[in-house]
Each structure stands twice: as C-alpha cells, then as structure tokens.
N, C-alpha and C positions, 0 to 999 in steps of 0.2 A: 504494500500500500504506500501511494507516494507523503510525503511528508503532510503537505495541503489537505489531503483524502486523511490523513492522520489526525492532524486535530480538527477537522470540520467533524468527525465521528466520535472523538471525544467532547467538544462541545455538546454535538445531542445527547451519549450519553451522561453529562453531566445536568443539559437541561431535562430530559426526561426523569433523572432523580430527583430535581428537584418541585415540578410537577406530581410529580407520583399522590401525593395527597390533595388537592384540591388548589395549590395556589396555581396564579396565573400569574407565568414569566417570561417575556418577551426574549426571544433565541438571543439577541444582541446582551438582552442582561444579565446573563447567564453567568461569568464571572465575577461581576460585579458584586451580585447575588448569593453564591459562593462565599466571595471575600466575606460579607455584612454578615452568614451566620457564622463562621469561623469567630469572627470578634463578638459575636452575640456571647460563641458558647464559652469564651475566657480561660477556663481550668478545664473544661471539658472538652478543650479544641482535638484533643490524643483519640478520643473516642468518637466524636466526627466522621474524625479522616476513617474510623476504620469501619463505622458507617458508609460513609462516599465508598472506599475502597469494595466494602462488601457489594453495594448495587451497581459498582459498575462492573463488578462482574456475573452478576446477574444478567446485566447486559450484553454483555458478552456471551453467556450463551446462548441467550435470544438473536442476535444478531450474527454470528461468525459461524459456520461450518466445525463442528470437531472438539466443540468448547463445551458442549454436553454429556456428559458420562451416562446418561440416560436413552438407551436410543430411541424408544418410543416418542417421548420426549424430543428430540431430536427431531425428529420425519414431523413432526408437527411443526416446531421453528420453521424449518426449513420453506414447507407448505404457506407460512406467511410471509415469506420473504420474497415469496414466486408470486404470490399476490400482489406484491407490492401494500401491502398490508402491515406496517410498522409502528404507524400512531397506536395500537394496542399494548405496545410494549411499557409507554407510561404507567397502566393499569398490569399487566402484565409483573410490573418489577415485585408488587407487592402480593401479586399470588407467591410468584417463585421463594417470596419471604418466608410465608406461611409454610409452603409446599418444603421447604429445608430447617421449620422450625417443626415438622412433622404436625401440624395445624391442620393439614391439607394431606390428603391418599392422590395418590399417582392417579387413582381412576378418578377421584374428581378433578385433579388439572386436567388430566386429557379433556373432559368434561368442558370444562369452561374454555379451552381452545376449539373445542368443535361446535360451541354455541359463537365462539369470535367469529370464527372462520365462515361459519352460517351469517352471523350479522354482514360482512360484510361481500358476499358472494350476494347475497339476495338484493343487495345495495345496490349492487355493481349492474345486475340487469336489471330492478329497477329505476335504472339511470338516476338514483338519490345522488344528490353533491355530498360532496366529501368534505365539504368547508367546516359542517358543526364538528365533524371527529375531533379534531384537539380537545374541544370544550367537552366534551361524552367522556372522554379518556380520563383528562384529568380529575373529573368528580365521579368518575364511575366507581372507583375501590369504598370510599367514602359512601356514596348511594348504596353501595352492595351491603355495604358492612353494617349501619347505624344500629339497627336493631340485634346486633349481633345473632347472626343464622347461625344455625348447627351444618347447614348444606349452603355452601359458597356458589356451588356450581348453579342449584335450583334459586337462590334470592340472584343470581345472575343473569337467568332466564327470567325470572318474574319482572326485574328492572328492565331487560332491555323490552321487552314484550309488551312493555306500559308507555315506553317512547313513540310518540307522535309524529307528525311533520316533518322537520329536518332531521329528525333524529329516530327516523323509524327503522323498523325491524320487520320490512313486506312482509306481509302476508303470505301463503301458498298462493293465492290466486293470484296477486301482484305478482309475485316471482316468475308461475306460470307465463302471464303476459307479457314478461321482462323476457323470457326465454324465447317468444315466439317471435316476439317484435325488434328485439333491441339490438342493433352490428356489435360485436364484441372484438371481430378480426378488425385492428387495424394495418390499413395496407404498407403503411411504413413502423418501425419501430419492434420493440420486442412483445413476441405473443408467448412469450412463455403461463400468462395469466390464462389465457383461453387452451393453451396446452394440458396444463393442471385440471380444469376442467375437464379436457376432455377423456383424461387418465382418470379421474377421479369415478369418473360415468361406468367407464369400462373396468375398473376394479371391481365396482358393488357387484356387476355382471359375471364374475370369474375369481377363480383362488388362484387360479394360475398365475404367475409372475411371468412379466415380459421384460424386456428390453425397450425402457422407453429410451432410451436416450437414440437408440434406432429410427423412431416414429418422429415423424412432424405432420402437420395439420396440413389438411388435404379438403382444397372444394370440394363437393360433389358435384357440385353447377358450376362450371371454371367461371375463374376470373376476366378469362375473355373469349366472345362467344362465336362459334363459326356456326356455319349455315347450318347443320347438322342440330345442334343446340337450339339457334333460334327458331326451328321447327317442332324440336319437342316442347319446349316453352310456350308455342302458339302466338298470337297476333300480337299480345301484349307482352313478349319475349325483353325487351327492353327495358319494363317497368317492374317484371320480376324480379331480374337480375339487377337493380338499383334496390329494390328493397329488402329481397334475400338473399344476397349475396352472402355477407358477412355476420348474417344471425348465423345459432348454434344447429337450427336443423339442416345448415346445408355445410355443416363440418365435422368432418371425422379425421382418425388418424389412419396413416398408412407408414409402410417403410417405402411405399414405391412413387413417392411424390413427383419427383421428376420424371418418372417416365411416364404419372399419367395424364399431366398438364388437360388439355380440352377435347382427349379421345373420346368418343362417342359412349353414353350409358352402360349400355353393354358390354365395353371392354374395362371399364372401367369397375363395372360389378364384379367381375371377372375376378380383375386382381382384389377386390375388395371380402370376399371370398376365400380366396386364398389365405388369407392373412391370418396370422392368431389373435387379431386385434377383436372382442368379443362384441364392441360395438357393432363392427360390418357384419352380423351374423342377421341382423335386420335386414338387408336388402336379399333376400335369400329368394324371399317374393314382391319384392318390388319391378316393375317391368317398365316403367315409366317415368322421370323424374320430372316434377313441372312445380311450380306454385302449390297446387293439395300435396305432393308427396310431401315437402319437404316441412309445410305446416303439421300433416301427420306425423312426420318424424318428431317434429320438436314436441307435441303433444308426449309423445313417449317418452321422451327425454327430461320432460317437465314431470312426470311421474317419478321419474329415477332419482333426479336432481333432489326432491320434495322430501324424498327418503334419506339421502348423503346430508343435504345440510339441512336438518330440522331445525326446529323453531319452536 
C-alpha cells in the first residue's frame, strides 16, 4: 500500500473509532478530535491508546484480507468489501467488541452481518441513496443496545425493520421490483458487486463448490444487437434492450464469456448448459429469449434472492 493509501486508511480507521458511539465527526477532524480526548483523559491517556490500539485493529480485520483468524468470519468481511459496503464497519467495530469480550456467539455475529448484508443488497436494487448511511451507522450500536437485549442480532432486525424513508430496509416486494426493474451492470467500472450477487444466487442452488474466480458475468441478451437478436426481440427490439439490458434477469455467469459475445440463443444455451454454473440449469427449457423470458427469469431470481438476504 502506497504511503498516501496508508494514512488516508488510517484516518478512517481512526475516524470510524471515533464515531462508533453516536458522535458526529467530520473526516477532516479526525485528528484534531483524537488530540482533544487524549488531553480530556490526562492520567488515563496509557489506556486510551490501548483502547484506539484495540479498535483499530478490529478494523483491520474488517477491512484487510488475512487479519481474521476466524474464517467464517472472514468470507463474511470479505463479502462486504465486494459490496463496496464499509460504512457498516462504524457499527460493526462495537459488535467485534462484544463478539471478543465473548458478549456475543459466533452465530449471532454471522447473524447480524447477514441482516447488514440484507440491509444493504435490498438498498442497492431498491435504488435507496446511500447518503443517510453515515448517520444509520453511527447511532445504530447505541439504537440496538438502549434497552439492553439478550439477542443483538434480533433488536438489530427489529431496529433496522422500523426505519422509514431514507433509511429503509425494502420490503420483499420492493426488493422484488428493484430486481426486475433496476440496471445493476455498469458498462464501465468494476462489477464485482453484481458478480457476488450473482454467486451468491447460484450457491443457495448447489453445495457444490466452483471456481468462481473462472466465471464473469455474461449477457444473455448481448450488449450489442445483430439482426439475429433484433428478431427474436420483435419490433420493439430496441426498447428492450435499453431497458433490460443490465437488470439481473438478463445476467448470469459463465466461464465462456468471450467466446459467446452476440451468438445466437441457441448457441448460447448450449454452452450455458454445459457449464456447472447451477444458475444456467434454468434455461434447460427456455426456447426463446425476448422481454417475458427475461422478466420470468428475474421473477425466479427475486424468489431466491428473498431467501439469501432476508429481512
């Protein structure tokens, strides 16, 4: 990590510890901030540091590959860092407290990271902004905690579950819609967010273990359309492909991506078929790809998905 990349990621993990309870600190104040409780705590400045010392390396295993001795534990980090999913980690430092003052079972962390993981997947095709997150983060341990629960995980669910507006928690039915309707591939940049997804779908469907890092995400309806396509498509072949393109029912994974670019349905089922990928086992009777196929697809998907990240 270059020097720059070094302390711009100690900065946050310094400002994330100091959020972690409920205050609001602007990233620039961060040392500042720092300094003022170091001379708050006077005689107590020794146990401070080994405070700060202790959450930032909480952070550290939230944030870095290899830092967690847990591996379950681990493939979950991991999972929100593919989401681009980090603002949690605010809330997050003071599970890990609990979770190594033995306060907390291994199953209810996993717990409360697959209610995170949910909150923000259902967010993400709900097209909710992401702007309230800071403000959610910071008072979330505080909102979880007041009443002191015996279950972290369930008053975690009940809290986010009661959030409205900018700070909601879709619905199944919203989520559904977010899945039928909302582009998630973007055409430039990294999709490893819609990759995860799309693993995540085809695990619940299979115990078999793949080789994902073989696999990347594959139109079904290519990205650019020759005569062939805009026939199966029909007269509005145009407007389709502007609308579903880059939703979830016209994405799967393959290892054969490049060689099946805009070959025709049929060849394309072919290798789709082939593949161990448990997803492609759906087109097995599909004969047709147009506008209904792919809204029926995402229907099934929106079943699946409903199940992976509950609510």
């Amino acid at each position: 990590m270059a020097s720059k990349e070094y302390a711009s990621e100690l900065t946050t993990a310094f400002w994330f510890y100091l959020r972690k309870d409920g205050k609001s600190v602007g990233e620039k104040e961060v040392y500042k901030e720092i300094k003022d409780r170091f001379d708050r705590a006077k005689n107590d400045s020794e146990l401070k540091l080994e405070e700060v010392v202790q959450f930032a390396n909480y952070y550290q295993c939230l944030k870095f590959d290899n830092n967690e001795p847990q591996v379950s534990l681990e493939s979950w980090f991991k999972r929100l860092r593919r989401l681009d999913f980090t603002t949690c980690h605010i809330f997050l430092l003071n599970v890990y407290y609990d979770y190594e003052q033995k306060k907390l079972s291994l199953e209810n962390f996993e717990k409360i990271l697959r209610y995170l993981e949910s909150y923000f997947v259902r967010r993400w095709f709900a097209k909710v902004s992401t702007r309230s997150l800071g403000n959610v983060f910071n008072n979330l341990y505080r909102e979880v905690t007041k009443d002191n629960p015996d279950d972290l995980a369930e008053k975690l669910r009940q809290v986010l579950g009661g959030y409205e507006k900018t700070q909601i928690w879709p619905s199944d039915e919203e989520f559904r819609k977010g899945i039928l309707n909302t582009p998630v591939y973007a055409s430039k940049g990294s999709n490893d967010r819609v990759k995860l997804i799309l693993e995540s779908l085809t695990d619940s469907l299979s115990k078999e273990q793949l080789n994902k890092q073989n696999l990347s995400i594959e139109h079904i309806m290519p990205q650019t359309l020759n005569s062939h396509w805009k026939s199966m498509l029909g007269a509005n072949s145009a407007e389709v492909h502007k609308q579903f393109l880059h939703t979830l029912g016209n994405l799967t994974l393959t290892g054969y991506n490049t060689e099946i670019g805009n070959k025709p349905f049929d060849e394309k089922k072919s290798l789709y078929l082939e593949s161990n990928v448990s997803l492609n086992k759906y087109f097995q009777q599909i004969t047709i790809w147009n506008a209904q196929a792919i809204k029926e697809r995402a229907q099934k998907l929106a079943d699946i998905a409903i199940q992976v990240w509950p609510r």
